[in-house]
LOFIMI-239679 format. One line per field, with one value per residue (C-alpha): chain; residue in one letter; x, y, z; residue number from 1. Coordinates in steps of 0.5 Angstrom, whole numbers, plus 500, padded with zeros to 3 digits. Example, Ala and Ser with C-alpha at 12.3 -4.5 7.8 and 13.67 -1.06 7.14 Angstrom:
unit <- (A;A)
code <- (A;S)
x <- (525;527)
y <- (491;498)
z <- (516;514)
pos <- (1;2)
***
This chain:
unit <- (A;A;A;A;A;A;A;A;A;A;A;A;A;A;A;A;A;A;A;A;A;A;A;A;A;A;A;A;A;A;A;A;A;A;A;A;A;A;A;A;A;A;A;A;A;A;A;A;A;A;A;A;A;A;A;A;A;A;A;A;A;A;A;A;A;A;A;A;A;A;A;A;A;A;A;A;A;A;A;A;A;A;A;A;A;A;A;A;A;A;A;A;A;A;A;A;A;A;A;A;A;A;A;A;A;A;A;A;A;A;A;A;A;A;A;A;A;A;A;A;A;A;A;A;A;A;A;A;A;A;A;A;A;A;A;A;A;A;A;A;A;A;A;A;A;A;A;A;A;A;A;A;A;A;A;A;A;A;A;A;A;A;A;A;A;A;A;A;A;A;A;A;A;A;A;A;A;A;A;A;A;A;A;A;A;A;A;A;A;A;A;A;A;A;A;A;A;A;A;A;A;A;A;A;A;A;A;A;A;A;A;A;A;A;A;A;A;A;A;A;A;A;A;A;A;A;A;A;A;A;A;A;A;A;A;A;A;A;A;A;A;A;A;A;A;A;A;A;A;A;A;A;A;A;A;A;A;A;A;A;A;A;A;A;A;A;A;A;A;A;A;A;A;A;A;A;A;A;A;A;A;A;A;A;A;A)
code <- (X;X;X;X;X;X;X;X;X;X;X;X;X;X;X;X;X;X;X;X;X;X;X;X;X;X;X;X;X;X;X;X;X;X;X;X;X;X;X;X;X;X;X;X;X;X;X;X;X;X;X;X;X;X;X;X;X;X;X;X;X;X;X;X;X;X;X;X;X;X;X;X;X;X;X;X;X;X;X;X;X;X;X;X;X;X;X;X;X;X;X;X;X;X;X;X;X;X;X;X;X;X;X;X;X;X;X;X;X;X;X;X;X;X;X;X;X;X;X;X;X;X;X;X;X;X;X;X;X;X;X;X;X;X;X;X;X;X;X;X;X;X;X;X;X;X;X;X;X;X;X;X;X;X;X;X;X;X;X;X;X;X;X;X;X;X;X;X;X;X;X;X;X;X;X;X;X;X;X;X;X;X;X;X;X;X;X;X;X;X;X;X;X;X;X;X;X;X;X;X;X;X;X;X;X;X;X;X;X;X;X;X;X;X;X;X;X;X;X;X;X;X;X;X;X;X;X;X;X;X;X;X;X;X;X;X;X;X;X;X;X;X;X;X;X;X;X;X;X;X;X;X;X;X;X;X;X;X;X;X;X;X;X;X;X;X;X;X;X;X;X;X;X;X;X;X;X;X;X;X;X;X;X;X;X;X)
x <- (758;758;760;764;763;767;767;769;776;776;783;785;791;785;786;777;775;768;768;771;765;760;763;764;756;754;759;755;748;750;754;756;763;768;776;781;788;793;791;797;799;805;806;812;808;802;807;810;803;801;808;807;800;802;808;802;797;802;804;801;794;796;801;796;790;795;791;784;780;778;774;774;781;786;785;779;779;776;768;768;764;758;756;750;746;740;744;744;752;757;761;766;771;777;781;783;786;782;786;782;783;791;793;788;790;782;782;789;790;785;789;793;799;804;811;816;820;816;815;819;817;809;807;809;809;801;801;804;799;792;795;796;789;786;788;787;779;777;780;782;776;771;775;775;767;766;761;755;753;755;752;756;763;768;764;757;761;764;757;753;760;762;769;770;773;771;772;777;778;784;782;787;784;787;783;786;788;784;779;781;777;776;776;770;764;758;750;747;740;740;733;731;731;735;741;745;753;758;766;770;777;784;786;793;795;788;783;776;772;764;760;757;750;751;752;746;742;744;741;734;738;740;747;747;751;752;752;759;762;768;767;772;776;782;788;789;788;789;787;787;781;779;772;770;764;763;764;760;756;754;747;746;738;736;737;731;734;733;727;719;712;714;720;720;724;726;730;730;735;742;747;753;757;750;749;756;756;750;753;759;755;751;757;761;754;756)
y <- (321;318;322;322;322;325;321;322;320;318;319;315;318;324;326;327;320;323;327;322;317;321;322;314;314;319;316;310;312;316;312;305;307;313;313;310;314;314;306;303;299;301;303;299;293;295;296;289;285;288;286;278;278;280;274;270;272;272;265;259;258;250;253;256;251;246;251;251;254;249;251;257;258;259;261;262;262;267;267;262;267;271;275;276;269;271;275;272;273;268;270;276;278;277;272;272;269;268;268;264;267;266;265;258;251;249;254;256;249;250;256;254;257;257;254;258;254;258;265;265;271;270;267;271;277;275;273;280;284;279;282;288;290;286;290;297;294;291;293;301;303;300;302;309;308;306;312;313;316;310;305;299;300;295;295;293;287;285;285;281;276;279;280;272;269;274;271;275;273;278;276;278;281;282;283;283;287;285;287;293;298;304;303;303;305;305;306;309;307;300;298;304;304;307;305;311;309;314;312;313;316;314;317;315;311;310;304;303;301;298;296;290;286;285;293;294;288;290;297;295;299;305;304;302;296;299;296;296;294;295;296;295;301;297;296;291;292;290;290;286;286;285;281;281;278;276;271;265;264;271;273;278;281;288;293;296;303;302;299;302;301;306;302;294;290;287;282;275;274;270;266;270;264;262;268;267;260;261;268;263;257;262;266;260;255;255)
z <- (354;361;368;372;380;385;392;398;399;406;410;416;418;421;427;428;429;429;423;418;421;419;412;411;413;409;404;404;404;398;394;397;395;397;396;403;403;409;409;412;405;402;396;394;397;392;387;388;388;381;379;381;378;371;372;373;369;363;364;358;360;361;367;369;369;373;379;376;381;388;394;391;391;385;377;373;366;362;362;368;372;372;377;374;373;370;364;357;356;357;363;365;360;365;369;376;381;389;395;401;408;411;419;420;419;417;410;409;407;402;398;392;390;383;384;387;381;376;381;388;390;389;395;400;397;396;403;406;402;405;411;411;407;412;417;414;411;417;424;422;417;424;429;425;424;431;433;435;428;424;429;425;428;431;438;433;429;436;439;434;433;426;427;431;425;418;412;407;400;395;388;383;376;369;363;357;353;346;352;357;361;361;369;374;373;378;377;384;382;380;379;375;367;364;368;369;370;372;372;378;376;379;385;386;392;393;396;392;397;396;401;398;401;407;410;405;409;416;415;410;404;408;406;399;395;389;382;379;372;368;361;355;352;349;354;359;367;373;379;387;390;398;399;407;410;417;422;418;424;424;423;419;420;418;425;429;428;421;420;421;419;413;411;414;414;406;408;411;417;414;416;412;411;407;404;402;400;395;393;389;387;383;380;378;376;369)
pos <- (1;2;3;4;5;6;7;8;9;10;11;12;13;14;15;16;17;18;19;20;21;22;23;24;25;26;27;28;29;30;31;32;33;34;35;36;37;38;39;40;41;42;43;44;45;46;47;48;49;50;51;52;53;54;55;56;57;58;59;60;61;62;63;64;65;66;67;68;69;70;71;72;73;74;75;76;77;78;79;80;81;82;83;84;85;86;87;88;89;90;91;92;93;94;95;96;97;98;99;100;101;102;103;104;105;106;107;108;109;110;111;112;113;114;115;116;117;118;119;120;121;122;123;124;125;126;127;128;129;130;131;132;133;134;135;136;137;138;139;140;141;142;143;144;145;146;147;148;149;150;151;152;153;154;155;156;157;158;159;160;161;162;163;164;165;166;167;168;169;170;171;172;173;174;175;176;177;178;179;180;181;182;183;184;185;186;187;188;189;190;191;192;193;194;195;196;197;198;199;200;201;202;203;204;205;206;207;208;209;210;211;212;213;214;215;216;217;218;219;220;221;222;223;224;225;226;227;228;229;230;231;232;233;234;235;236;237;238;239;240;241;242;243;244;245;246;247;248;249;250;251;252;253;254;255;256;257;258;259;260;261;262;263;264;265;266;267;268;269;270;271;272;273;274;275;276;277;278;279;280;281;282;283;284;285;286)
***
């Protein structure tokens, strides 16, 4: 039977800026994950968000080809993606929906959208929720984390150029219901064997947060991007996603504080829009 992991569900509504700070580092250290409350995103929008993703995800598979995925923008079909090239399966039993970054000309053009014909309210209902979860993960969870004991707060992101232009995705998630889920699972220690995975139980009103690669390049490993999987139970679920990356002309290398002769550094300096870019041909190179 699998465990069940209790994280630290950060609030950002606190008033002890320096307290939620070390509790997100000492977060990422443990986990790579921790729960965010009082995140400025109303519930009713989140309502609204997941109201028009089954509007789409309910469509006929043809209405929803007319959008198939471009530029990484748009539908992807069931076992399209395989965030793991180098297993056997034949993709992940889901299908999602990817919203590029909203508010330049150069990518915003690139987004793909239903018809307001066939789903009026999509667009910018969509549109309000990039924003608005944009601005809690990106600008609030920095300025919170931005003390001496994180040492990757706003100041750092601004320093190295990493809050210029920072590339966010939403993706819009369904798994269908001859495959449903049993929810999140994480496995902290990712290259050991036996894996051992723990489920994240729902906290309502909740953001889950994950650190991903480029916190875990930036501290050599310090902070951990935490394997993650959602298994089948039987029934459907969904979910919307936020992926943030900085600048793509941001270099990511690993930081002198944490790197010594016992702990060099184990990555390479990398662009992130390049990072990001092998990242995608990878998951969809079937």
């Amino acid at each position: 039977m699998t465990a069940t992991l209790k994280l630290p569900i950060i609030d950002l509504s606190s008033p002890d800026r320096n307290s939620t700070a070390k509790t997100i580092r000492q977060a990422c250290i443990e986990y790579g994950f921790f729960y965010l409350v009082n995140h400025g995103v109303e519930k009713e929008l989140i309502g609204k968000v997941f109201d028009e993703s089954r509007k789409f995800f309910s469509l006929h598979v043809e209405k929803k080809m007319e959008l198939d995925h471009k530029e990484h923008r748009g539908y992807t079909a069931m076992y399209a993606e395989s965030p793991d090239p180098a297993s056997s399966s034949r993709g992940d039993s889901k299908e999602s929906f990817y919203i590029g970054p909203i508010g330049d000309s150069t990518n915003s053009d690139l987004n793909q959208w239903p018809s307001k014909e066939i789903l009026p309210n999509w667009r910018s209902t969509v549109e309000s929720f990039y924003r608005k979860a944009f601005l809690s993960r990106c600008w609030k969870t920095a300025s919170v984390s931005n003390c001496p004991v994180t040492e990757l707060g706003r100041r750092f992101l601004e320093k190295v150029g990493g809050l210029v232009k920072p590339t966010a995705f939403v993706r819009l998630l369904h798994y269908p219901g001859d495959i449903g889920s049993y929810g999140l699972q994480i496995c902290k220690e990712k290259f050991k064997q036996p894996q051992v995975w723990e489920d994240l139980p729902h906290v309502e009103g909740a953001f889950i947060i994950n650190m991903g690669d480029m916190m875990e390049r930036w501290t050599n490993c310090l902070y951990r991007s935490t394997l993650h999987r959602v298994l089948p139970a039987g029934k459907e679920r969904y979910s919307a996603a936020l992926f943030l990356n900085p600048d793509p002309d941001c270099v990511v290398e690993c930081l002198k504080s944490c790197c010594n002769e016992s702990s060099p550094p184990r990555f390479p300096p990398v662009r992130s829009g390049d990072y990001l870019g092998e990242r995608l041909k990878a998951t969809f190179a079937s």
